[in-house]
N, C-alpha and C positions, 0 to 999 in steps of 0.2 A: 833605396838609392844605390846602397853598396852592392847590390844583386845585381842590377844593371848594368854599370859597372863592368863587373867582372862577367854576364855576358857579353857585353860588345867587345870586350877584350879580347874573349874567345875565338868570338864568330871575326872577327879580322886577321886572327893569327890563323882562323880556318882556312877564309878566305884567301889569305896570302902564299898558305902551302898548298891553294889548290889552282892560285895563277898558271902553272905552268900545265897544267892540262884545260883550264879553258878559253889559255890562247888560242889555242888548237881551234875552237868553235869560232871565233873570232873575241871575245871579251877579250877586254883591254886595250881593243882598236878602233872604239868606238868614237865618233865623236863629242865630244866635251869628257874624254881621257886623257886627264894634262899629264906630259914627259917632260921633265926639263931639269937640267943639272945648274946644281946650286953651292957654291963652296967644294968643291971636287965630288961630288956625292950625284946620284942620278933618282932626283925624285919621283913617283909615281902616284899620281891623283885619281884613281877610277870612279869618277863623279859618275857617268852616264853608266856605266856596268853596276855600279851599286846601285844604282836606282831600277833599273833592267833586273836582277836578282832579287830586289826586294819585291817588284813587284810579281813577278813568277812564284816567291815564295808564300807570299798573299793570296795569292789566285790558289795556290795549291793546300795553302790551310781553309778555304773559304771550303772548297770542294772535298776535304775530308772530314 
C-alpha cells in the first residue's frame, strides 16, 4: 500500500511540472477541468485530462 502511495505521489508532482508544456496541446482546457479560487489560492482539478492521460498511458502499455 506504502508503494502506491509514493507512486501516485510521484506521478502527480510529474504530472504537475509537466502542466505547463501540455497546456500547449490543449490539457488542462478540457471540459470537466475544474478552475476556481478558494480562500485566496487558485485551485486546479484536471478530472477530464487525468482520465485522457490515463487512458493514452493504458493503450500505450497494452501495445508494448
Amino acid at each position: 500500500m506504502l508503494r502506491w502511495l509514493v507512486v501516485i505521489f510521484f506521478t502527480l508532482i510529474l504530472i504537475n511540472g509537466l502542466m505547463p508544456f501540455l497546456t500547449r496541446f490543449g490539457f488542462g482546457k478540457l471540459p470537466g477541468d475544474f478552475r476556481f479560487r478558494l480562500l485566496g489560492r487558485d485551485w486546479f482539478l484536471p478530472l477530464s485530462t487525468t482520465l485522457l492521460l490515463s487512458f493514452v498511458a493504458s493503450a500505450v502499455s497494452k501495445f508494448i
